[in-house]
C-alpha positions as CSV (number, residue, x, y, z in Angstrom):
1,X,34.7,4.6,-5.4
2,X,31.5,3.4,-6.4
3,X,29.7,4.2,-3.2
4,X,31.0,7.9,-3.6
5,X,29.8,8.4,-7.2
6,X,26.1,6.7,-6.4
7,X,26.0,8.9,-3.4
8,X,26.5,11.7,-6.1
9,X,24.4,10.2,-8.2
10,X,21.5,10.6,-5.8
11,X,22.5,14.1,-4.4
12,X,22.4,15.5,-7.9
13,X,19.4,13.3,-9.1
14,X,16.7,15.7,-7.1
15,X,18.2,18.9,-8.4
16,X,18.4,17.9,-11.6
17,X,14.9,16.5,-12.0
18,X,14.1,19.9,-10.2
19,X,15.0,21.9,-12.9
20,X,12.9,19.9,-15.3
21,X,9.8,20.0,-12.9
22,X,10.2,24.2,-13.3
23,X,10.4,24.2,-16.8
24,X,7.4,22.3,-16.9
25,X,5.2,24.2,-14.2
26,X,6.6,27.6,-15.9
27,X,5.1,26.6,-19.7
28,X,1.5,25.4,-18.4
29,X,-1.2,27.8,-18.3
30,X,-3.5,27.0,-16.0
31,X,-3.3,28.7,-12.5
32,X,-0.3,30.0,-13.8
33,X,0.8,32.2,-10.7
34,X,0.4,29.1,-8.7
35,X,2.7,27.0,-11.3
36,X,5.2,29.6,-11.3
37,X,5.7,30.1,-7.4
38,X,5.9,26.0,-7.3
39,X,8.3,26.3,-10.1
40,X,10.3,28.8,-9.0
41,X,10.8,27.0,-5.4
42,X,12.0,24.1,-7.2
43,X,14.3,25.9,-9.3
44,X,15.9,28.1,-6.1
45,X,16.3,24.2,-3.9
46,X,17.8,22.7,-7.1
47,X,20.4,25.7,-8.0
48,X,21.3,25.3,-3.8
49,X,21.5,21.5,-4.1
50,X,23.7,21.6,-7.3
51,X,25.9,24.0,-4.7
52,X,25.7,21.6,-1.9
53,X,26.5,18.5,-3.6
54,X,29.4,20.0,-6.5
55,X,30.9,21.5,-3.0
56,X,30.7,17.8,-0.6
57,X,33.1,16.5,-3.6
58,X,35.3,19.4,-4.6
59,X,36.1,21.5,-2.0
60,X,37.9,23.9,-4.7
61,X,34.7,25.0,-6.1
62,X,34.4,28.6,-7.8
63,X,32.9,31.0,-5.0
64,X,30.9,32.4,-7.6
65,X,29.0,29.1,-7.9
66,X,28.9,29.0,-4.0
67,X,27.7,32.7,-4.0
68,X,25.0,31.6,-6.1
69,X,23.6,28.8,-4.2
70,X,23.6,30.9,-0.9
71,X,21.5,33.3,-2.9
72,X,19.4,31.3,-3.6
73,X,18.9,29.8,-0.3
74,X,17.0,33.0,0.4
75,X,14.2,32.6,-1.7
76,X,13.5,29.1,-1.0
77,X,11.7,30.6,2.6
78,X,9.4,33.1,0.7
79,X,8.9,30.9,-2.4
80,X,7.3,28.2,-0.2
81,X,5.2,30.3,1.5
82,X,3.8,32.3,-2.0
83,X,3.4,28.6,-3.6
84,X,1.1,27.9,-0.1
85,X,-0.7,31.7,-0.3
86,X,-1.5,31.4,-4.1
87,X,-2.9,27.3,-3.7
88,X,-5.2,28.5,-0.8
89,X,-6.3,31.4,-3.0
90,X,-6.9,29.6,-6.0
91,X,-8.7,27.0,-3.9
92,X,-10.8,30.0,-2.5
93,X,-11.2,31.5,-6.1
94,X,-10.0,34.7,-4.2
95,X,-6.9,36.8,-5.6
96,X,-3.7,36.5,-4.0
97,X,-3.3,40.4,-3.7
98,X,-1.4,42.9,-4.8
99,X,1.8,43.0,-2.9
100,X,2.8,39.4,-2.6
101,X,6.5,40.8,-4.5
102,X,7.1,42.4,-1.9
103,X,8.2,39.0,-0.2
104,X,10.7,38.8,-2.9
105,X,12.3,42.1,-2.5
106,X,15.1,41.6,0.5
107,X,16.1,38.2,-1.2
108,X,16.4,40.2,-4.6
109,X,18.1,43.5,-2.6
110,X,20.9,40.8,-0.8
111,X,21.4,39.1,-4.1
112,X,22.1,42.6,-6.0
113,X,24.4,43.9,-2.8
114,X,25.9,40.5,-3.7
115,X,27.6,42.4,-6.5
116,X,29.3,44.5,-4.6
117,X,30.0,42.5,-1.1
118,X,31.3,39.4,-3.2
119,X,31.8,35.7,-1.4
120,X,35.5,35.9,-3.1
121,X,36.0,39.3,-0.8
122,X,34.3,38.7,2.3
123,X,33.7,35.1,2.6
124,X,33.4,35.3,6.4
125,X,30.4,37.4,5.3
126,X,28.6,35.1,3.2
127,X,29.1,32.4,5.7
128,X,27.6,33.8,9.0
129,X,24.8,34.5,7.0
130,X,23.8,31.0,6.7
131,X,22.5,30.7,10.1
132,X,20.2,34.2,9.5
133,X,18.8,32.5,6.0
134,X,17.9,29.5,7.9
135,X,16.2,31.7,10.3
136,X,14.7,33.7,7.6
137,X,13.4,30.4,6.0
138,X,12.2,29.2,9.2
139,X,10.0,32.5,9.6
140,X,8.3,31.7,6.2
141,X,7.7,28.4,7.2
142,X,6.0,29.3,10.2
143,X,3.9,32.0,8.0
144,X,2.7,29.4,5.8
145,X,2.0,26.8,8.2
146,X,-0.3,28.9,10.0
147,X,-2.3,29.7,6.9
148,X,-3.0,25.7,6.2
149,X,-3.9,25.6,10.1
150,X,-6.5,28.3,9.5
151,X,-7.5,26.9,6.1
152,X,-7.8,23.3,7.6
153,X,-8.0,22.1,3.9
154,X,-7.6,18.5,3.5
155,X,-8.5,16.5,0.9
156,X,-7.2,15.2,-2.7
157,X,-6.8,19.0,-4.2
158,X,-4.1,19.7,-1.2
159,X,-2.1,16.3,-1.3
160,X,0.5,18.1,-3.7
161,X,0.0,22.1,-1.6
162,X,0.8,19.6,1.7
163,X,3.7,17.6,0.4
164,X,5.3,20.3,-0.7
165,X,5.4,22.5,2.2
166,X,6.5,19.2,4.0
167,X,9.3,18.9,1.9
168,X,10.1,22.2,2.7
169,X,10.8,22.0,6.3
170,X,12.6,18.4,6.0
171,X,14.9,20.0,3.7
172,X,15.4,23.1,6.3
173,X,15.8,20.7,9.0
174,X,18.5,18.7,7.0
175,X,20.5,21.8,6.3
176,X,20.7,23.1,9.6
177,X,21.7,19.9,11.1
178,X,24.8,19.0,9.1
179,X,26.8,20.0,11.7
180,X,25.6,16.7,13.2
181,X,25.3,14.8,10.3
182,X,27.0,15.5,7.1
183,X,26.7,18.1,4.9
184,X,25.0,16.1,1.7
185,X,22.1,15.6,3.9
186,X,20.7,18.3,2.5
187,X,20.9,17.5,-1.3
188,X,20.0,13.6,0.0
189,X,16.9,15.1,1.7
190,X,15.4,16.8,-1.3
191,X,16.1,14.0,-3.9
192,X,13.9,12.1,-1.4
193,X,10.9,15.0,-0.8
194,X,11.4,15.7,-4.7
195,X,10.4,12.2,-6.0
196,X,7.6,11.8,-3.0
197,X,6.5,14.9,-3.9
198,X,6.5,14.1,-7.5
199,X,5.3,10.6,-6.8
200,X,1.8,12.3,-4.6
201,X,1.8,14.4,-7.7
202,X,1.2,11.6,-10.3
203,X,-1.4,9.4,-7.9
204,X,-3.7,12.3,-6.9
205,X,-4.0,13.1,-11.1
206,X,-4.3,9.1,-11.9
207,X,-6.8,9.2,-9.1
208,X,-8.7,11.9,-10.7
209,X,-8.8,10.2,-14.3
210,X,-9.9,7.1,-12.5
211,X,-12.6,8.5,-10.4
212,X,-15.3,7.8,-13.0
213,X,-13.6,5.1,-15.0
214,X,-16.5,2.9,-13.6
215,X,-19.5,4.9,-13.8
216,X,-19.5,6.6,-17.2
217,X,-22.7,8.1,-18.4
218,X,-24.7,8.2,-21.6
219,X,-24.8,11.2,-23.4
220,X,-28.6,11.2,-22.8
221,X,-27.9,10.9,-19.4
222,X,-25.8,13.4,-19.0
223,X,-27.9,15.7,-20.7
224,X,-30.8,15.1,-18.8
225,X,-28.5,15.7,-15.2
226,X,-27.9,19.2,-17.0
227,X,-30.9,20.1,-17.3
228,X,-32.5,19.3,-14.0
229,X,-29.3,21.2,-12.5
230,X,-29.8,24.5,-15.0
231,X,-33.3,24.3,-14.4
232,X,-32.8,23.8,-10.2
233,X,-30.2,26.8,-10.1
234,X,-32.7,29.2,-12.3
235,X,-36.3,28.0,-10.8
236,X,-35.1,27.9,-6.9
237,X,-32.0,30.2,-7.2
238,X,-30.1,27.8,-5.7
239,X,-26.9,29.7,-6.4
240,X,-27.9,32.9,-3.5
241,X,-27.4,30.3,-1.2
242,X,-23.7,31.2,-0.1
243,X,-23.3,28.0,2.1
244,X,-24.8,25.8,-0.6
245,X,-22.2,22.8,-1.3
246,X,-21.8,19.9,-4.1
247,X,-23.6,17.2,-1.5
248,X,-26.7,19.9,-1.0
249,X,-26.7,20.2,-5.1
250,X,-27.3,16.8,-5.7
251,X,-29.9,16.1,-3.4
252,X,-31.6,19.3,-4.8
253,X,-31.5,17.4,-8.4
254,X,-32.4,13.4,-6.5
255,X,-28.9,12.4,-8.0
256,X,-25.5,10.9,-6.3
257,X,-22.8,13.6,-5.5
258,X,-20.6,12.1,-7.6
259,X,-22.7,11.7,-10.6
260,X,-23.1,15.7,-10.8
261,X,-19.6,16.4,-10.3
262,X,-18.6,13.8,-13.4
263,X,-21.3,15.9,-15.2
264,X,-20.1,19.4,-14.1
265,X,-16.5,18.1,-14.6
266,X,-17.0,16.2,-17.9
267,X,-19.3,17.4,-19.9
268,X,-19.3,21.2,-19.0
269,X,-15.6,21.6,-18.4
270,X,-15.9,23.6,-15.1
271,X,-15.2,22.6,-11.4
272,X,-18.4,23.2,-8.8
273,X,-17.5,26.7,-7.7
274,X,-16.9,28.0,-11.4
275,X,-20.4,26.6,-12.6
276,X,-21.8,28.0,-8.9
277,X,-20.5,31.5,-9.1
278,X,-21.5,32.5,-13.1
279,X,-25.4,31.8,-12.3
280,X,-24.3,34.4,-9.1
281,X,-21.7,36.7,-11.1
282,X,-25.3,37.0,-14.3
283,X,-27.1,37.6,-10.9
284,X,-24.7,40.2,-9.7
285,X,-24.7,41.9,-13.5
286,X,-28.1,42.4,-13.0
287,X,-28.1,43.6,-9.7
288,X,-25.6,46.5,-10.6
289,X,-27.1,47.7,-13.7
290,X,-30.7,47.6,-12.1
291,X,-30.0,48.5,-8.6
292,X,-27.6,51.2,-9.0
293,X,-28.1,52.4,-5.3
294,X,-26.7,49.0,-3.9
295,X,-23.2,49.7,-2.8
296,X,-20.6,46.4,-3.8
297,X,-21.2,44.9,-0.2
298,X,-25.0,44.5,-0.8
299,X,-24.8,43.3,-4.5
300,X,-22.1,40.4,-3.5
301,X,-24.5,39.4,-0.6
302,X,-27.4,39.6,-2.6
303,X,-25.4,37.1,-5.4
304,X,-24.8,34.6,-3.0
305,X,-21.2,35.3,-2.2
306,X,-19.8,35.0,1.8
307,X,-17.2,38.0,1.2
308,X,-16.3,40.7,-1.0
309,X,-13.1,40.0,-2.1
310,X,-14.4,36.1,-3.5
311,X,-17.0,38.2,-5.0
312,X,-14.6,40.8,-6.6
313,X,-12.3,37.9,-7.9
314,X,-14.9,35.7,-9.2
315,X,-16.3,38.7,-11.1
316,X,-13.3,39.6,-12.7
317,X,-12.2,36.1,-13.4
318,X,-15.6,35.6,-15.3
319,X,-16.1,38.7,-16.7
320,X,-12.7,40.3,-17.1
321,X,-13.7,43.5,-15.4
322,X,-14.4,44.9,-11.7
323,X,-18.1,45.2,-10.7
324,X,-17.5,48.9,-10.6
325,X,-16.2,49.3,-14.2
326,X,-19.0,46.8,-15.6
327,X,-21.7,49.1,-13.5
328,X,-20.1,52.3,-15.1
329,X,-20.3,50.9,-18.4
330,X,-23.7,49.7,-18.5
331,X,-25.1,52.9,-16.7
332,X,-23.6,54.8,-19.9
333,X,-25.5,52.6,-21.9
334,X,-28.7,53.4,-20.0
């Protein structure tokens, strides 16, 4: 008796902590698509662990709640690999696009057909289609994999984007396998991913408030850091440079690499790539309003950006308006 309701215990623990994680990620602002595609993720595991687990200890559960955690099953596949798409991009400073709903829209069509084509009616239905979610899950999976292959990103910003992906395929695996195991594998399997997960969460941000703990600048320090890097970036235009890194920053300036970034971070509130792309987004302004013959292409070059599309998200990030519509309302001006 007491084994069976700790093994509940810790088959419900993930889901419900789940739930709490997404109400979290969905009320923070920053990066808020990001938050919202990890939030929904964990939301769509924990409403199909809650299914699994209820249905390992009463067999007699309502088929509506069943229905519901089949449903969604299917979004856990897409979800993962949005999350993945919308870390990359944010890491990129490039927008995610416009049609990433689209990967919501046959999970969204089979849940609204599920009104129709109820599990109570045809549950033979509902339960061959198990074996096509996993599949479709599986494809996802595969998708987002091979866009951290080609990002090859690895470092202290991508512990979180890399655990949970991970966790996404051990809970997959754990799912399709309970015909070999058991069937609470699955809810086991993402208690465990959800409190690693969790757990990477919690030491990569401690890391980061420890990082500097040891070397904390004077404000006259600081100050004087600031200076020599505003006066570097406007003297050399350091910023055209579209290769030019934090490490090639601070040798610019005769300081450690970690000294600039605790004054970039610290004291102006920015990450390396924001402070970077203003001086080449006030570059860019001027570009467009005094070279009105350069096409888009040849002002983002001429900023210092390697494509157009980190050059079209930066600008609108910073400035809150295309290139084009900032061009068209300056040449009225003129």
């Amino acid at each position: 008796m007491i084994s069976s309701q700790l093994l509940f215990l810790f088959s419900a623990l993930g889901a419900v902590n789940g739930i709490f994680l997404a109400c979290y990620l969905f009320s923070r602002r920053s990066q808020r698509l990001t938050n919202c595609m990890l939030g929904a993720l964990l939301l769509a595991i924990s409403v199909r662990t809650v299914k699994s687990t209820f249905l390992y200890f009463n067999r007699d559960l309502a088929v509506e709640f069943i229905q519901l955690g089949i449903s969604a099953c299917l979004f856990i596949g897409p979800l993962t690999y949005l999350y993945v798409h919308s870390h990359l991009a944010d890491l990129a400073q490039r927008s995610i696009g416009r049609y990433w709903h689209w990967h919501l829209l046959l999970p969204a069509l089979v849940v609204g057909l599920g009104a129709v084509f109820s599990y109570s009616e045809y549950p033979n239905i509902w339960r061959h289609c198990m074996s096509v979610i996993h599949i479709y899950w599986l494809g996802y999976l595969l998708l987002a994999g091979r866009q951290l292959w080609q990002a090859r990103v690895l470092s202290r910003q991508t512990i979180l984007l890399h655990s949970v992906y991970f966790s996404s395929c051990l809970i997959l695996l754990a799912y399709a396998t309970t015909q070999f195991t058991s069937y609470i594998v699955g809810a086991l399997s993402f208690t465990f991913s959800m409190h690693v997960t969790v757990l990477t969460y919690f030491l990569q941000t401690e890391a980061k408030k420890d990082k500097y703990q040891n070397r904390k600048l004077t404000e006259e320090d600081a100050s004087a850091i600031l200076h020599s890097l505003n006066q570097a970036m406007r003297d050399q235009q350091l910023y055209l440079n579209p290769n030019l890194s934090l490490a090639l920053l601070a040798k610019k300036v005769g300081n450690l690499q970690t000294t600039v970034s605790q004054v970039i971070n610290d004291n102006l509130g920015k990450s390396f790539n924001l402070y970077i792309n203003e001086f080449r987004i006030q570059h860019a302004k001027d570009l467009l309003v005094s070279e009105s013959h350069l096409n888009m292409e040849l002002v983002a070059e001429r900023s210092g950006f390697n494509s157009n599309s980190t050059f079209f998200a930066a600008f609108k990030k910073i400035t809150g308006q295309t290139p084009a519509s900032y061009r068209a309302a300056h040449s009225e001006i003129m």
